[in-house]
N, C-alpha and C positions, 0 to 999 in steps of 0.2 A: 371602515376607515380607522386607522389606527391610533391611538392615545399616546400620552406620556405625562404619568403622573407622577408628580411632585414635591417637594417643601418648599420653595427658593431662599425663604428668609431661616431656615435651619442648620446651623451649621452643626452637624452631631458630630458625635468623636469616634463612633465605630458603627458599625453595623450591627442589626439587632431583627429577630424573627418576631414578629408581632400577629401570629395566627396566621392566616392565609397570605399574609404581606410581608418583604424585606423591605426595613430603611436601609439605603447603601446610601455612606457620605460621597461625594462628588468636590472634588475640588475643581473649579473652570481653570480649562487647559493641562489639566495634569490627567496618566491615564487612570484607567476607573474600572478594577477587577470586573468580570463578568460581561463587560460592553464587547462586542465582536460585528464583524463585518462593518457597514455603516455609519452603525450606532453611536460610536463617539464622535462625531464629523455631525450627526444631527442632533444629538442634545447637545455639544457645544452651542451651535446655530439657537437653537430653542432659547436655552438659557442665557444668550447675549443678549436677549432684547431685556434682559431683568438687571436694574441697574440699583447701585447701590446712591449714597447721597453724594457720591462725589460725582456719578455720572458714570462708572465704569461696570463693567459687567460683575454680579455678586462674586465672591473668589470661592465660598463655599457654601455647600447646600443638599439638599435632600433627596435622592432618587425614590422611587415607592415600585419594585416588583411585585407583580401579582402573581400568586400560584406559579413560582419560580419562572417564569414565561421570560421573555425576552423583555428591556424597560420598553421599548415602544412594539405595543403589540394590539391588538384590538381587545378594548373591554366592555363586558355589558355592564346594563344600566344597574342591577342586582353587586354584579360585583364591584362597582362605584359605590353602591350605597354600604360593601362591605368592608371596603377601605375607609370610609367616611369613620365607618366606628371605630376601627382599631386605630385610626389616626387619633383619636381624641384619647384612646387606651392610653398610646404614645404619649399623648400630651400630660393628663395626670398626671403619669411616671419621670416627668419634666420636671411637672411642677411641684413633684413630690423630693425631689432630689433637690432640687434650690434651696441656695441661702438669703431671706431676705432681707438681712442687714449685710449681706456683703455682695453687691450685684459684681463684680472683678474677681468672685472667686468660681460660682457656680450659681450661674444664675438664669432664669428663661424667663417668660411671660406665652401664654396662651397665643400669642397670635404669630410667634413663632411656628407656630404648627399651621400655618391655615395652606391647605391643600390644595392645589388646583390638577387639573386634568385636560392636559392639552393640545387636543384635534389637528391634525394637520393633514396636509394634501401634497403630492406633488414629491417634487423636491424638496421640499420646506422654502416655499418660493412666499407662501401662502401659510399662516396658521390662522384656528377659528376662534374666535374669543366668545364666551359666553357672557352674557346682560340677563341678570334677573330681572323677572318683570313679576308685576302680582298675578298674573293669570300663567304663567309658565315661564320659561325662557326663550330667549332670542339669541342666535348666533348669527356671529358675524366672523367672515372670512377678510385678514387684514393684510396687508402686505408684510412681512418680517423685519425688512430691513425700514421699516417705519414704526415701527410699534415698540413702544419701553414700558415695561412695567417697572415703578418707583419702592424701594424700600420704604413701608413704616418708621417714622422717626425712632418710635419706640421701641424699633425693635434693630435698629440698623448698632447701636453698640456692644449688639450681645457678640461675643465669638465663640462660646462651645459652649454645646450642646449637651448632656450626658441624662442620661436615664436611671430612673431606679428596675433594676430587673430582675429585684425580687419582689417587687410590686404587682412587675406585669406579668410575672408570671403567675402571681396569684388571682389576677382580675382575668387572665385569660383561662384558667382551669375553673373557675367559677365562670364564664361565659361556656365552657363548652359542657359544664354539668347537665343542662339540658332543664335547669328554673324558669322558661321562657319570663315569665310574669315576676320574679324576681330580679331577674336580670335587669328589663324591660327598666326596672325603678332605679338600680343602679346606674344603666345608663342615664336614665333623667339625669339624676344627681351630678354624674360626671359632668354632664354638659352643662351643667348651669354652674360648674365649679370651673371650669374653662371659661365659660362667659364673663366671669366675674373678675376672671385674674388677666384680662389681655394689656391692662396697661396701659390702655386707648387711653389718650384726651376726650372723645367723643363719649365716653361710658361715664356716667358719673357714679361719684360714691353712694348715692341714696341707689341708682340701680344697683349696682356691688353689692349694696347689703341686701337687696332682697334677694337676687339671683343665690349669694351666698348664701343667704336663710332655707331658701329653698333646696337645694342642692344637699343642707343638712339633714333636713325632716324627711325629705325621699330618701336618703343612705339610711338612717334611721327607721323610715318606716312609721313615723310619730304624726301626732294627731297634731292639727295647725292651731299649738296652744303653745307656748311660752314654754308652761310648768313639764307639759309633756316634753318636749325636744328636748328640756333642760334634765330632766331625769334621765332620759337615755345613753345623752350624749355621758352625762354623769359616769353613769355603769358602764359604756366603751371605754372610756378612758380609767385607767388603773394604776396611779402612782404609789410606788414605795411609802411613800407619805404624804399622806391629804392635809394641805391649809383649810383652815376652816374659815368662811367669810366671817363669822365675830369676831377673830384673831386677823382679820384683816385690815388695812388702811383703805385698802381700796374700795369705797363704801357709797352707796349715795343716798342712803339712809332708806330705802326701799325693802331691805332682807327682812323678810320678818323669821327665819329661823337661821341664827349663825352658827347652826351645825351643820347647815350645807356646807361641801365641798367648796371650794374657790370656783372653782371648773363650771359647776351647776349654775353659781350666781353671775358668773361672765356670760354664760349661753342663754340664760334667762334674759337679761338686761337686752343682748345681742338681739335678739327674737322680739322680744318686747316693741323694741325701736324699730324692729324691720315691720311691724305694724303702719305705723306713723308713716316711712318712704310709699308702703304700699298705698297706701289711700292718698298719695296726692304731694303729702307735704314734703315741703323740702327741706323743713328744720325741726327738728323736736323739741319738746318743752319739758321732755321728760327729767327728772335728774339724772345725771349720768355720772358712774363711778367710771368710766371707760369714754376718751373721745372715739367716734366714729373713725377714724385711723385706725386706730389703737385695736378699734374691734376690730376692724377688716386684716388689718395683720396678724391677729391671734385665732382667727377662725382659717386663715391660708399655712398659717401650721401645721392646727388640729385634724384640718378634715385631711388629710391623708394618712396621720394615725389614726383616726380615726377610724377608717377605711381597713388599716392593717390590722387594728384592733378584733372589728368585724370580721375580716377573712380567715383572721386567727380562728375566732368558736365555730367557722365552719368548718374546718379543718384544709383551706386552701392556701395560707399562710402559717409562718412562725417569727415571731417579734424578733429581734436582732437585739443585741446590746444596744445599740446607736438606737433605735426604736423605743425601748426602754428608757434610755437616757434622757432622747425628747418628750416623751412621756412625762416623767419624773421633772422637769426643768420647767414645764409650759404652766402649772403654776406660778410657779417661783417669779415667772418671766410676768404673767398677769397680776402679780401684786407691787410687782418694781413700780412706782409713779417713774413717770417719764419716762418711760424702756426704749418711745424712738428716738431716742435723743444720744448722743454719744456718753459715757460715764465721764464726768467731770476732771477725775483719775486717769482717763482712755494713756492705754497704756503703747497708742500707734496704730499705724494701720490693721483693720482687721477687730477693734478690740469693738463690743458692745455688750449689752444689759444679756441679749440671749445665749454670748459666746458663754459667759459666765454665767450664766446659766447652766449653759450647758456642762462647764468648768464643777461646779458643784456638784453638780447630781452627779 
């Protein structure tokens, strides 16, 4: 029985090879390179029942071909689970390209990406919808012209999509290296850097931070210690010039050496606290040089230099200038007090603590 797999809620800006997979963008009702015979007459169909908040069918969104094959073609269970990953490849490279002080310029969230795969019979008189259950799934056969699936709030204001793809090409020539067991731990990390950034109302920030926490110590490879993650991340990260936490305001009287890095004492603190969400609590009592905010935005920066950093000493990536820059800025940007706040100076749309930031370096 045959498939048609997905983005609905993705509006990309071009099409892009992502390993064994193409994202082709889809605009509803406009034609759609590659579609032949049928084909555009039933993903129309398909994708009508996917409605936006005003009620109207999504205007753009995400085709997924597999091994160049036809979009609706029959897929196995194997090759579902190998689009699963390179979808989330996709996603990274999302969320690595975002600005998160300007969502109107280029901006996504995690749940942009969420995938479906969807069965059909017939004419498409009939499509199958899948119900997770804890012991397996359950499918259910629904009638088409009764069935809507509703946009996320959170994600219904985004409209383009864009990728970094010199990202993905580096996480995919490091996926096909053949480190099964390396890899293996990158994936963790990816997915739990996806989990953390979907932008749900339903996710809270104490989850955020540990899924975030986690996500770092697996890219890193670091022992589930404060001191360790914080060293590592330290030595990924390579700015032109290092703040020193003594020379810093941003303090909360916790450092006992202020010749660390800035960088070292943000990821410490960061880690520290994802301690506290782990075991239960929902508030910390720790002192904090950084609010919880503060940290979740400056850990959705770094972990994708992060990342690039890393791919760099394997020899699967090379920094860019812009790379560099943000590098070089993401202290600067961790010692601003009130960075999420607009500059008091804000000099108009668009202007914030990171632009200038970025302005500097």
């Amino acid at each position: 029985m045959p498939f048609m797999q997905f983005l609905p809620w993705c509006p990309i800006d071009s099409a892009y090879e992502v390993g064994e997979i193409e994202l082709v963008p889809y605009a509803f009702g406009a034609d759609t390179p590659g579609l032949a015979g049928t084909e555009p007459h039933q993903v129309r169909d398909i994708l009508a029942a996917y409605r936006g908040i005003d009620g109207r069918p999504i205007p753009k969104s995400t085709l997924v071909r597999y091994g160049r094959r036809p979009i609706l073609s029959d897929v196995s269970t194997e090759e579902m689970d190998v689009t699963r990953e390179l979808v989330e490849l996709a996603c990274v490279s999302g969320l690595a390209q975002r600005n998160p002080f300007d969502p109107h310029e280029c901006y996504c969230n995690a749940d942009c990406f969420v995938w479906y795969a969807q069965r059909f019979q017939g004419k498409l008189s009939h499509i199958g919808v899948v119900h997770r259950r804890r012991v397996g799934e359950l499918w259910d056969f629904r009638s088409l012209d009764r069935t809507t699936f509703s946009i996320p709030l959170h994600v219904s204001s985004i409209r383009k999509v864009s990728l970094d793809s010199s990202l993905l090409t580096g996480l995919l020539k490091f996926r096909e290296s053949g480190g099964s067991d390396e890899w293996g731990r990158w994936q963790n990390a990816i997915s739990c850097f996806g989990q953390a950034n979907t932008d749900s109302q339903n996710t809270s920030p104490q989850v955020e931070s540990v899924l975030m926490c986690s996500a770092f110590q697996r890219l890193l490879d670091a022992q589930s210690k404060a001191k360790d993650v914080a060293q590592l991340f330290s030595e990924s990260l390579k700015p032109w010039e290092t703040i020193l936490s003594g020379n810093s305001e941003r303090t909360s009287g916790r450092q006992k050496d202020g010749n660390n890095p800035l960088r070292y004492q943000w990821m410490s603190e960061f880690y520290r606290v994802r301690g506290d969400f782990a075991h239960g609590k929902l508030q910390t009592l720790q002192p904090l040089a950084w609010t919880p905010q503060e940290h979740l935005v400056l850990a959705s920066i770094s972990f994708p230099l992060c990342m690039k950093s890393l791919l760099q000493q394997n020899g699967y990536y090379s920094l860019t200038d812009d790379d560099q820059v943000q590098i070089d800025a993401f202290e600067a940007l961790a010692n601003q007090n009130g960075f999420l706040s607009e500059p008091l100076d804000s000099s108009g749309s668009g202007d914030s603590w990171w632009r200038r930031c970025l302005l500097e370096a």
